[in-house]
RONU-472190 format. One record per residue: residue number from 1; residue in one letter; x, y, z of N, C-alpha, C in turn. Coordinates in steps of 0.05 Angstrom, whole numbers, plus 5000, padded with zeros to 4 digits. Atoms other than C-alpha are relative to their C-alpha. Example, Ala and Ser with C-alpha at 12.3 -4.5 7.8 and 13.67 -1.06 7.14 Angstrom:
2
r pos->1	code->A	n.px->5018	n.py->4976	n.pz->5000	ca.px->5246	ca.py->4910	ca.pz->5156	c.px->5018	c.py->5024	c.pz->5000
r pos->2	code->S	n.px->4984	n.py->4976	n.pz->4999	ca.px->5273	ca.py->4979	ca.pz->5143	c.px->4985	c.py->5022	c.pz->5014
This chain:
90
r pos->1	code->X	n.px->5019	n.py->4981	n.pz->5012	ca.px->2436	ca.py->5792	ca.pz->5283	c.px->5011	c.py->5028	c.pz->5002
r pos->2	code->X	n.px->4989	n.py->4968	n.pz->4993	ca.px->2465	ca.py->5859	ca.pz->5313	c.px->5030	c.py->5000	c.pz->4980
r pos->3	code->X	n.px->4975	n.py->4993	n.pz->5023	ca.px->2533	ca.py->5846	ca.pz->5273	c.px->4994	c.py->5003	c.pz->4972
r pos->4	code->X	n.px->5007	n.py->4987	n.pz->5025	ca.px->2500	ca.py->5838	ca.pz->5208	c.px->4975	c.py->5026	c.pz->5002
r pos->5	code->X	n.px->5014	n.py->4969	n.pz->5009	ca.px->2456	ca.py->5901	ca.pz->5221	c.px->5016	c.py->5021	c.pz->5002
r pos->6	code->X	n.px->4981	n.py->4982	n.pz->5006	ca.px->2520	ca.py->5939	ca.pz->5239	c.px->5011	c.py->5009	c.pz->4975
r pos->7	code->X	n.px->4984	n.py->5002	n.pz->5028	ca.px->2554	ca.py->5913	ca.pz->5171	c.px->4984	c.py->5009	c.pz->4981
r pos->8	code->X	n.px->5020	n.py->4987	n.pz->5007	ca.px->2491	ca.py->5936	ca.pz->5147	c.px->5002	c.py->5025	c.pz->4989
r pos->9	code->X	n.px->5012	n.py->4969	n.pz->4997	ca.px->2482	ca.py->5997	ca.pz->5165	c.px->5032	c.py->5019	c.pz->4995
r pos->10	code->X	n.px->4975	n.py->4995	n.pz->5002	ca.px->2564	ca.py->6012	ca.pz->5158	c.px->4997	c.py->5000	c.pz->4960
r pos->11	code->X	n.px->4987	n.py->5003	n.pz->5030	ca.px->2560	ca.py->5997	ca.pz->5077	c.px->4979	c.py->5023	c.pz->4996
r pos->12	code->X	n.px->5027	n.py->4975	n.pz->5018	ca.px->2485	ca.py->6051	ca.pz->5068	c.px->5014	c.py->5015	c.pz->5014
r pos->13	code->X	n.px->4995	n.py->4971	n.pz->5003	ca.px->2527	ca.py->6102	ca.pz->5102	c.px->5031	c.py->5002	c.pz->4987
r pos->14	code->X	n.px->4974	n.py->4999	n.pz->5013	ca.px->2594	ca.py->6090	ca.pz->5063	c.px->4985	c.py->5005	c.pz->4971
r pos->15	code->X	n.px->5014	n.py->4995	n.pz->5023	ca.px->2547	ca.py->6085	ca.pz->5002	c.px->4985	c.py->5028	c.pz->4988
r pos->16	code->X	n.px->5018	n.py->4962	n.pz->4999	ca.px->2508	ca.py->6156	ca.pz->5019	c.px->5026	c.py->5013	c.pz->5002
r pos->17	code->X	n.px->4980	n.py->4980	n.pz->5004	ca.px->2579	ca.py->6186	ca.pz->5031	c.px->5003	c.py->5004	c.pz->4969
r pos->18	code->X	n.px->4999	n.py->5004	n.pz->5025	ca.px->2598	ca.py->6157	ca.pz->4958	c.px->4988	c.py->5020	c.pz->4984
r pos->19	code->X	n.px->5027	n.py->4983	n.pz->5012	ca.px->2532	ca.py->6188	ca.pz->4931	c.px->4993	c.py->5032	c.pz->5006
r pos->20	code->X	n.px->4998	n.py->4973	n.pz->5003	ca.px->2542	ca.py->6260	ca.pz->4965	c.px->5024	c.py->5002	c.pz->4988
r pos->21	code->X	n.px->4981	n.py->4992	n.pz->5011	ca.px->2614	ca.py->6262	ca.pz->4945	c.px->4999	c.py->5012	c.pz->4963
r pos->22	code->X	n.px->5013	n.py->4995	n.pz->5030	ca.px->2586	ca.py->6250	ca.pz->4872	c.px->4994	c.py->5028	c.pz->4992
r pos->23	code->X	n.px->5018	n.py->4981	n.pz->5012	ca.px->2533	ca.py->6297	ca.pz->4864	c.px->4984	c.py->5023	c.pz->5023
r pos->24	code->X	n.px->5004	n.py->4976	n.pz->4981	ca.px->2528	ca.py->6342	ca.pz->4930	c.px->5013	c.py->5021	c.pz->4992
r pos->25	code->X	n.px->4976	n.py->4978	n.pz->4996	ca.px->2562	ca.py->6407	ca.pz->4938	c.px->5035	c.py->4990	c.pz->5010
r pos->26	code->X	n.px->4970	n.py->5013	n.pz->4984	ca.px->2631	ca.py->6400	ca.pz->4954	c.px->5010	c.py->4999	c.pz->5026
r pos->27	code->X	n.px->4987	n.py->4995	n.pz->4971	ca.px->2636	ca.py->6421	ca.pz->5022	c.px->4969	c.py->4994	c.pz->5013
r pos->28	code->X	n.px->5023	n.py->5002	n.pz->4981	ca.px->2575	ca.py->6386	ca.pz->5042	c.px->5001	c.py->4980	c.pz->5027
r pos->29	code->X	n.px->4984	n.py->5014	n.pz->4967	ca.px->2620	ca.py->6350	ca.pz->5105	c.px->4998	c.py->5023	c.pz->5021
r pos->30	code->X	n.px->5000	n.py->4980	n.pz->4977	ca.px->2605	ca.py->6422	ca.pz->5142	c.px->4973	c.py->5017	c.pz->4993
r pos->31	code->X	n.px->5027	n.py->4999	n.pz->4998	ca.px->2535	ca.py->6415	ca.pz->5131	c.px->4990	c.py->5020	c.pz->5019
r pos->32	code->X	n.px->5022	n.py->4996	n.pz->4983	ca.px->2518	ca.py->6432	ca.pz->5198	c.px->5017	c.py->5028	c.pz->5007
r pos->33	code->X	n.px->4997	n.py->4966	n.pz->4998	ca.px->2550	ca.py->6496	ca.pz->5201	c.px->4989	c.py->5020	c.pz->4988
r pos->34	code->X	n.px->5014	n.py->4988	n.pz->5007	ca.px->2513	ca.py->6528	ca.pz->5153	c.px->4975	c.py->5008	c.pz->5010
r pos->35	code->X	n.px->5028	n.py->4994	n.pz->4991	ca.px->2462	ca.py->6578	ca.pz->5168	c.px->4981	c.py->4998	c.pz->4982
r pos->36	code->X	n.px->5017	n.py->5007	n.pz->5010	ca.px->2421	ca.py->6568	ca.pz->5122	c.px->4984	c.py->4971	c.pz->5006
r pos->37	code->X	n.px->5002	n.py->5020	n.pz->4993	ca.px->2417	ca.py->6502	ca.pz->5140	c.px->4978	c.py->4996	c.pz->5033
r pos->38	code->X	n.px->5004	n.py->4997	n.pz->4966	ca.px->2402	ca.py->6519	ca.pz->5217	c.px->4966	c.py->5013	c.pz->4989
r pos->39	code->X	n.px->5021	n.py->4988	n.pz->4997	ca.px->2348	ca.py->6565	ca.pz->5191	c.px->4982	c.py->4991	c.pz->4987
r pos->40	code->X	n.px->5018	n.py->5007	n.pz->5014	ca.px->2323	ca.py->6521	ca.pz->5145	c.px->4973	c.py->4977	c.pz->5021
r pos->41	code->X	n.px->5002	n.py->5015	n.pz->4982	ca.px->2311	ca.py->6470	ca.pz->5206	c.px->4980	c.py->5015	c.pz->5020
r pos->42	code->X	n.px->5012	n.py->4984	n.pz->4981	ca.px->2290	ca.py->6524	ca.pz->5251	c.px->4967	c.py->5008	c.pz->4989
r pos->43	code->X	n.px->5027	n.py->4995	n.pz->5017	ca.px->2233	ca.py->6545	ca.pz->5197	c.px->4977	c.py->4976	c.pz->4999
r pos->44	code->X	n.px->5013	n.py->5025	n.pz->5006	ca.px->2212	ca.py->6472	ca.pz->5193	c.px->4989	c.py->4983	c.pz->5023
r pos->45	code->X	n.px->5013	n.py->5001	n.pz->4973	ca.px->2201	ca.py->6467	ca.pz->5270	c.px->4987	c.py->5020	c.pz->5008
r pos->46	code->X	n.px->5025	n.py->4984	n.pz->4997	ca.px->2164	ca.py->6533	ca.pz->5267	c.px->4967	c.py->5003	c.pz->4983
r pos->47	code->X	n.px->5014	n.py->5014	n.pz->5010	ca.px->2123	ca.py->6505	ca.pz->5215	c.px->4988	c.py->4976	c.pz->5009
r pos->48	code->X	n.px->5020	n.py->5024	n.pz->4985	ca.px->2099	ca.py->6448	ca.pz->5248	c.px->4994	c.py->5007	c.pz->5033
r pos->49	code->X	n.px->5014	n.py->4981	n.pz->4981	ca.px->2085	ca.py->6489	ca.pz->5308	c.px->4975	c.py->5005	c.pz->4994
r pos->50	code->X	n.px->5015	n.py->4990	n.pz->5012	ca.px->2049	ca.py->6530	ca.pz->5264	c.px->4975	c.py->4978	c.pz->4996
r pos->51	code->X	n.px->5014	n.py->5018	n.pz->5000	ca.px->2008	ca.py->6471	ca.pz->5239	c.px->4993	c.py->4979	c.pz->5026
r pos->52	code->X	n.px->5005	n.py->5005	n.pz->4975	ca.px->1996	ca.py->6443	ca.pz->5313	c.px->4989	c.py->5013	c.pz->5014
r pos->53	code->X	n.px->5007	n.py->4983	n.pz->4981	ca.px->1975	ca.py->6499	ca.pz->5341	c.px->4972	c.py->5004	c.pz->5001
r pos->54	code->X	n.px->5034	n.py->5007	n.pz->4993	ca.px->1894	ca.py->6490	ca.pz->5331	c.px->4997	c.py->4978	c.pz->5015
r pos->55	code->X	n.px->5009	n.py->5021	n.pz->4979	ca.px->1903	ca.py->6431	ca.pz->5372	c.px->4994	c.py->5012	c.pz->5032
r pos->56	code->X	n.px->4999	n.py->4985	n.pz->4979	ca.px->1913	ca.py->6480	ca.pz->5434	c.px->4975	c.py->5017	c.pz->5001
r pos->57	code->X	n.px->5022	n.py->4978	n.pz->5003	ca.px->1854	ca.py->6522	ca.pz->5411	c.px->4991	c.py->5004	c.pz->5027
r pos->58	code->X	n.px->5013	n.py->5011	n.pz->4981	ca.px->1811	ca.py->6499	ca.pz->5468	c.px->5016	c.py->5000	c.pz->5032
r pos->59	code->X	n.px->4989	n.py->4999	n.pz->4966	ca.px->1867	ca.py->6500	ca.pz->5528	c.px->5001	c.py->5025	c.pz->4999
r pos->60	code->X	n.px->4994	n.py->4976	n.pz->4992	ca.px->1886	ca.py->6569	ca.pz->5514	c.px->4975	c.py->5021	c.pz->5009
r pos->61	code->X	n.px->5028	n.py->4969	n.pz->5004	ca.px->1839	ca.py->6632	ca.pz->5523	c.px->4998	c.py->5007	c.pz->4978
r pos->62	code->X	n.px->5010	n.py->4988	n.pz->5030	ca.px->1818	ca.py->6669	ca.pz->5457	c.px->5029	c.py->5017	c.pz->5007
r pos->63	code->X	n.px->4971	n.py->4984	n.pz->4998	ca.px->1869	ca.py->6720	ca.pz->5474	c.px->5022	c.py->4995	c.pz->4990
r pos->64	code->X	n.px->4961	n.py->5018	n.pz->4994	ca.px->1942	ca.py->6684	ca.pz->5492	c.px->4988	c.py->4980	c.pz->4971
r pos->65	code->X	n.px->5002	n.py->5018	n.pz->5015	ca.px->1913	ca.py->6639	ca.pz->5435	c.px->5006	c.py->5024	c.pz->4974
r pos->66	code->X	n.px->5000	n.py->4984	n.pz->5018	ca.px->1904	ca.py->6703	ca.pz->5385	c.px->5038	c.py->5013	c.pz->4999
r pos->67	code->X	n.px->4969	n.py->4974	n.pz->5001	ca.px->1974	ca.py->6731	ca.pz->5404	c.px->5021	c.py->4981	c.pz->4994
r pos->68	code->X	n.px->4982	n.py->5019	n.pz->5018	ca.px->2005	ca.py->6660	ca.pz->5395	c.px->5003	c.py->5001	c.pz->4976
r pos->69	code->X	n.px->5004	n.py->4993	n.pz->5027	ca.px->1984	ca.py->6662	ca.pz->5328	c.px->5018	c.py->5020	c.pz->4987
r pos->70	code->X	n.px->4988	n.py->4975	n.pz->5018	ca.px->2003	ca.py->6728	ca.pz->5310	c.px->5034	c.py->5002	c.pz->5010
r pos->71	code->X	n.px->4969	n.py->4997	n.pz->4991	ca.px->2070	ca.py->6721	ca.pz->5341	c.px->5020	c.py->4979	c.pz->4987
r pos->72	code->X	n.px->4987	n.py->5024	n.pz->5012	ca.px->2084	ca.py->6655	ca.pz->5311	c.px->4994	c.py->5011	c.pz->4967
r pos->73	code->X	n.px->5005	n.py->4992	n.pz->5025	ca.px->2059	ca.py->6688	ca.pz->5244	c.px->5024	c.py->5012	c.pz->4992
r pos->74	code->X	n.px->4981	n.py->4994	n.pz->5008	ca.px->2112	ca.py->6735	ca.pz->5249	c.px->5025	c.py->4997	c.pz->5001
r pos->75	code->X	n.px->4974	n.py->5017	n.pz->5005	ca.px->2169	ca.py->6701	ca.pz->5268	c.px->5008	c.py->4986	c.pz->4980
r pos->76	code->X	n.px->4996	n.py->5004	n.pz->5028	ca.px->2160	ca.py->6664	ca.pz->5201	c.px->5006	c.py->5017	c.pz->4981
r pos->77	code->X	n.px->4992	n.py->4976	n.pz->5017	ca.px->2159	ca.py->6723	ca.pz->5168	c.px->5021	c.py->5011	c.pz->5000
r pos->78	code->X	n.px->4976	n.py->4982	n.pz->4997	ca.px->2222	ca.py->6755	ca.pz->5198	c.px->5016	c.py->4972	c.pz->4994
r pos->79	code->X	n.px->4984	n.py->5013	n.pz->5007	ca.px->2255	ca.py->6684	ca.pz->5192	c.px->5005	c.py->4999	c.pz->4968
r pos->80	code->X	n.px->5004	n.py->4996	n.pz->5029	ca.px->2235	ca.py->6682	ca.pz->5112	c.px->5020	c.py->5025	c.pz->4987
r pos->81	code->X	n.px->4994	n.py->4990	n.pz->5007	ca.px->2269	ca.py->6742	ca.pz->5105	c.px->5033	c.py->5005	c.pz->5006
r pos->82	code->X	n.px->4972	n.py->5003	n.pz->4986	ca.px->2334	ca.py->6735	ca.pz->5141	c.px->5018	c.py->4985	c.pz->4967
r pos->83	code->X	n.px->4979	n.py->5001	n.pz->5012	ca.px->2395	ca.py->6744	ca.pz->5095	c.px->5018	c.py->4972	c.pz->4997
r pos->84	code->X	n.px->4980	n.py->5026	n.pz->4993	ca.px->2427	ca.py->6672	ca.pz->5080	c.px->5022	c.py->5005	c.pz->4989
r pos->85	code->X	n.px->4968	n.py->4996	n.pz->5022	ca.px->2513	ca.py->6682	ca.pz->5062	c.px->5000	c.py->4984	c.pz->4988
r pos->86	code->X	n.px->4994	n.py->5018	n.pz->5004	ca.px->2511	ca.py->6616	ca.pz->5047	c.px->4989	c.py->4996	c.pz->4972
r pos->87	code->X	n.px->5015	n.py->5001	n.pz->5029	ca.px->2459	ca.py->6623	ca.pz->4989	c.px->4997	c.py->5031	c.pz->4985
r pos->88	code->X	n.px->4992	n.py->4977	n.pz->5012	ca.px->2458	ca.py->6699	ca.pz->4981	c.px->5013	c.py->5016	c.pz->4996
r pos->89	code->X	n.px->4973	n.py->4999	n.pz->5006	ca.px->2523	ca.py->6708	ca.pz->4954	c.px->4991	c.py->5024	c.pz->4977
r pos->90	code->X	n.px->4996	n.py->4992	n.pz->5014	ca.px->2525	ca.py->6778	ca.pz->4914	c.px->5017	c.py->5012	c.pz->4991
């Protein structure tokens, strides 16, 4: 069972290479260097923060709860605005 899920799982990532080579970018083997990439990740874990964070309502105080908010508000904001090289190439 474990050898054919290796042989498996060995042909869907030879097949997904195939398939970015195609019709990805061309240098999308240094994926994870890109910031854009990082920040896109980073945005997408402060977004579901963001959306989690009425679950806490109730442990925090009104306060530390109001300042979470507004702090996590603007960290989106300053991340949204952050310069990507990778995409804004002028």
């Amino acid at each position: 069972m474990g050898r054919q899920l290796r042989r498996v799982s060995k042909n869907a990532s030879r097949r997904l290479r195939k398939t970015l080579d195609r019709y990805a970018v061309s240098n999308w083997r240094q994926a994870h260097k890109f910031s854009s990439l990082w920040l896109a990740l980073f945005t997408s874990a402060l977004s579901g923060a963001w959306i989690a964070l009425p679950a806490f309502q109730y442990v925090l105080p009104p306060i530390r709860f109001a300042g979470v908010c507004v702090l996590l508000g603007l960290i989106i904001g300053v991340v949204r605005l952050v310069r990507q090289s990778n995409i804004d190439d002028d």
